[in-house]
TIBAMI-629708 format. One line per 8 residues: for each residue x, y, z of C-alpha. Coordinates in pm, whole numbers, always signed. Each point is the difference from the previous one (the first is absolute). Layout:
N
X Y Z  ...
//
This chain:
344
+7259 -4659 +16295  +116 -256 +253  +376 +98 -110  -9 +352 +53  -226 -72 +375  +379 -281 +56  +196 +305 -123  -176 +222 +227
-20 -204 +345  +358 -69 -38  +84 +315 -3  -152 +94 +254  +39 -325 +188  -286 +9 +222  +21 +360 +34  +344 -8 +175
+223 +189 -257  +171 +293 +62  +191 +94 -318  +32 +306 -235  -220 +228 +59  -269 +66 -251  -101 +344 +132  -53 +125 +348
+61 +339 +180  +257 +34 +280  -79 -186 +265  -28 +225 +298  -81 -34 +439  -209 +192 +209  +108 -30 +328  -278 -42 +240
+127 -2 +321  -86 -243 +272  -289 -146 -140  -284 -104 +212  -145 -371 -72  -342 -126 +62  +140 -238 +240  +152 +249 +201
+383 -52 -140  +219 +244 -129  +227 +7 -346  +230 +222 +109  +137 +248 -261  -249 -146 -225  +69 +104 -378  -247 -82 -304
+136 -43 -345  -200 +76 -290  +42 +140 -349  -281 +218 -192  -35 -13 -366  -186 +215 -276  -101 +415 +45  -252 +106 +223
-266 +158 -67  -76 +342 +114  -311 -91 +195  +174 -335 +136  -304 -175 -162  +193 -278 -197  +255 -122 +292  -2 -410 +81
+164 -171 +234  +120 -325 -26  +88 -253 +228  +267 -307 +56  -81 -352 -13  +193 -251 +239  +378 +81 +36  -40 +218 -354
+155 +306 -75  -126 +332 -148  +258 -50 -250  -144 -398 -82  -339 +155 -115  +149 +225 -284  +245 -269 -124  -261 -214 -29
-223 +192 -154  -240 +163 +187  +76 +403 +16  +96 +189 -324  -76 +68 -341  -299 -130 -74  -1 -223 +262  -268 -125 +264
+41 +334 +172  +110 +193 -302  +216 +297 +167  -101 +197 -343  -326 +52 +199  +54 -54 +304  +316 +106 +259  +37 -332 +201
+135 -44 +369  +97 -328 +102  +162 -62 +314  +192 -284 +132  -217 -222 +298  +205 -5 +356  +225 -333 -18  +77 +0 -361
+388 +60 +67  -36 +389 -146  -242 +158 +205  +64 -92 +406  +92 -367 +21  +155 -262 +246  +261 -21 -250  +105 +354 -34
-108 +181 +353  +347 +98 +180  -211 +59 +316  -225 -320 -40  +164 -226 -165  -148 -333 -75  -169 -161 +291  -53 +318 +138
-220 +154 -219  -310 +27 +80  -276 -155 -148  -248 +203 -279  -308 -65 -135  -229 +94 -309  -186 +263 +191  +374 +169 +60
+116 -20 -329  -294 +218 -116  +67 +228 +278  +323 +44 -104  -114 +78 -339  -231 +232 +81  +226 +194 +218  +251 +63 -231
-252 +93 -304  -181 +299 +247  +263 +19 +217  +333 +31 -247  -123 +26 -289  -324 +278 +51  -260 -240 -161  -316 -54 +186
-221 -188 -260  +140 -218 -289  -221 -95 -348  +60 -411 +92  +204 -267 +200  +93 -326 -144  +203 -316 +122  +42 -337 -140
+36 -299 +269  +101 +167 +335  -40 +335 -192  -347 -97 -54  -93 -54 +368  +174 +310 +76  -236 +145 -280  -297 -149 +230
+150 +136 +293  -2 +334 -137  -398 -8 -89  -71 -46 +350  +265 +216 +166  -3 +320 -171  -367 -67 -224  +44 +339 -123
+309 +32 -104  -14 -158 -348  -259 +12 -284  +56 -331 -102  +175 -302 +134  +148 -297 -225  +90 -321 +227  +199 -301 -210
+10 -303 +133  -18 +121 +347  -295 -109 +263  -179 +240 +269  +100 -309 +271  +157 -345 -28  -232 -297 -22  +105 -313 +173
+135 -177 -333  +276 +347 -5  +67 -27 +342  +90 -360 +4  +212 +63 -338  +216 +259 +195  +49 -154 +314  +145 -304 -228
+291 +260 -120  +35 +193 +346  +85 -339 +219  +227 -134 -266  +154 +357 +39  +0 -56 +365  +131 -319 +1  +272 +83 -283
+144 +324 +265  -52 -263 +316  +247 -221 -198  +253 +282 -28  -11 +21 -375  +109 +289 -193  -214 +314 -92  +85 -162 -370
-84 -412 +114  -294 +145 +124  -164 +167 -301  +100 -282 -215  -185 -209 +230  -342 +172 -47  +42 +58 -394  -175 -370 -43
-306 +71 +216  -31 +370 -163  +47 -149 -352  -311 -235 +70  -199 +323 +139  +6 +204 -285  +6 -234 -284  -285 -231 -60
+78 -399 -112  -79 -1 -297  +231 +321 -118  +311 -161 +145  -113 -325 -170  +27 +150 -310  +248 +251 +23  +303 -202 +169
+66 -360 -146  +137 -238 +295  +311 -21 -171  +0 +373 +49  -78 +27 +366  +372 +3 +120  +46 +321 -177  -303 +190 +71
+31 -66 +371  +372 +137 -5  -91 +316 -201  -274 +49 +208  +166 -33 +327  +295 +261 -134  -250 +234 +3  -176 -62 +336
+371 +67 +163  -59 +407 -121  -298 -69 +295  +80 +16 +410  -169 -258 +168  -75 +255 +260  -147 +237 -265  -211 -282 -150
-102 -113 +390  -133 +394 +117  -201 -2 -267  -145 -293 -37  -105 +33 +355  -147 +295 -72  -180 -179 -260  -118 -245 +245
-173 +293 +250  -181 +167 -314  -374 +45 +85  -177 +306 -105  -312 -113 +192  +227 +79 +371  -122 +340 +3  -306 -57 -87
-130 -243 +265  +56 -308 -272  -273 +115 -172  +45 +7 -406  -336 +164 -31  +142 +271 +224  +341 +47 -180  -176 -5 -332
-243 +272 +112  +321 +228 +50  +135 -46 -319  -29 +358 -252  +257 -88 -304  -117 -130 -327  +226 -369 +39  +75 -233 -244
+57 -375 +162  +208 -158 -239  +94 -414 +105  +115 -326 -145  -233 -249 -23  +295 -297 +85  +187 +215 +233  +153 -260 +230
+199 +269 +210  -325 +272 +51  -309 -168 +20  -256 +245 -168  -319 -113 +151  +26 +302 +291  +133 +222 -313  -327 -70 -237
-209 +3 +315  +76 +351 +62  +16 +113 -294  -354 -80 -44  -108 +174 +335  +190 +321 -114  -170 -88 -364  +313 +56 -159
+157 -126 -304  +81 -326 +17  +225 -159 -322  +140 -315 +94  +300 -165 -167  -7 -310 -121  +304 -208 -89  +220 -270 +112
+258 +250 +151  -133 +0 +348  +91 +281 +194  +208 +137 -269  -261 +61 -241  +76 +357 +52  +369 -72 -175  -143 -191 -272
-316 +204 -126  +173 +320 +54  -211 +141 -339  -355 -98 +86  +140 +151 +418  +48 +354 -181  -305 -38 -222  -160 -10 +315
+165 +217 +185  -22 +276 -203  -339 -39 -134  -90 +27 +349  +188 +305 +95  -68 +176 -321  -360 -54 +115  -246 +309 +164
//
């Protein structure tokens, strides 16, 4: 067991691979414009990349949407597993959208906006991602309810988002190791990766010097001690740290900044007057709160809080993985999963 969960996580090498393909439809853009933020900023000649998997039913009853985590790709969640076959969201029952978050380097980025380029994009938050998402499913794409929406990490508060934005939208919600808001223990975590990002681009460093910078204080987030205790031998640290930092230079530092402020601003409870009670009282969808009980990069006391005010499911993970429990019990996830969608 523990070989095949080594042969596993280096593959996927703290979910930063990007190789063959295992299956995924064409990626494709849906240009939206200039798109209005909640801030009051513009992303000019905004365009939203997603890819949609499985057949539709006639009646649109068995569409889900899926969400990005932080600087992941539509394309990262099928090769590692999530969409397909007989997968989490098996696309033999149900036709799956999933849709790349703003500042993931497909959809609208600092890195790739011509008229925005870097510094001069504008900043994005949860709240807009969802809007974006939702514009381009009743907008582009003619749908105007969807069967479920589910996220893992960042997808997963964009999951939250989405049961308090549009309630009605979705029957049932599935949030992975996401949180409704950031308690003080995440907020402290992430402001320890955006100054040494700060301080890395005040030095001058490259976009490359920079990412290989954060990769230690990221590695410590989503990994708890005692899975790197026993899955990389001192003698072996040398190595690990250079494969891992090969694959943090795929990553902008930019990218990886916009979102993890967004991150930072996430608070369902803004439009409600802070009130959980309140939020919780607007929530319609069937949700399943799914969290890792030694998640050291999402702590899931707001998550299981929640969950329990919305009364809804509430499985909680429970090995030394940390954060990326979701990677290593990717069985019991689908069990889970699926049980729950399958259910009335």
């Amino acid at each position: 067991m523990m070989k095949n969960i080594r042969i596993l996580l280096f593959a996927a090498v703290v979910v930063l691979s990007f190789g063959t393909s295992l299956y995924a439809e064409e990626q494709l853009f849906a240009d939206l414009g200039d798109f209005k933020l909640e801030n009051g900023d513009v992303i000019k000649n905004c365009r939203l990349a997603y890819r949609t998997m499985g057949s539709m039913n006639s009646d649109k009853s068995n569409i889900i949407l899926m969400t990005t985590w932080l600087s992941g790709t539509s394309q990262e969640l099928v090769d590692l597993g999530f969409i397909g076959d007989g997968k989490m969201l098996d696309t033999k029952k149900y036709y799956v959208i999933t849709v790349d978050a703003f500042g993931n380097g497909v959809s609208s980025s600092p890195s790739n906006s011509t008229m925005q380029p870097y510094d001069a994009f504008p900043l994005f938050s949860i709240k807009d991602m969802v809007e974006s998402q939702h514009m381009l499913l009743t907008k582009y794409l003619k749908i105007n309810h969807v069967y479920a929406v589910a996220g893992i990490s960042m997808g997963g508060m964009q999951t939250f988002q989405w049961m308090v934005s549009y309630p009605g939208f979705m029957d049932k919600a599935v949030s992975i190791e996401g949180t409704p808001w950031l308690s003080s223990y995440d907020m402290l975590a992430w402001h320890a990766e955006l100054s040494v990002i700060d301080a890395a681009q005040n030095c001058g460093m490259s976009h490359a010097d920079v990412m290989k910078t954060i990769m230690p204080i990221q590695q410590l987030l989503v990994w708890t001690p005692a899975f790197r205790a026993k899955n990389t031998k001192p003698a072996d640290l040398p190595g690990f740290i250079a494969a891992v930092e090969k694959e943090y230079l795929k990553y902008n530092d930019l990218n990886w900044e916009w979102q993890l402020r967004a991150i930072l601003g996430h608070d369902i409870l803004k439009a409600f007057d802070g009130s959980a009670e309140k939020a919780a009282a607007a929530v319609k969808a069937k949700a399943m709160v799914i969290t890792s009980k030694k998640d050291m990069a999402v702590y899931p006391g707001p998550s299981v809080a929640f969950a329990a005010m919305i009364n809804a499911e509430a499985p909680q993970l429970t090995g030394d993985c940390g954060h990326f429990e979701f990677l290593c019990e990717t069985a019991k996830l689908s069990s889970l999963v699926n049980g729950f969608l399958a259910m009335p």
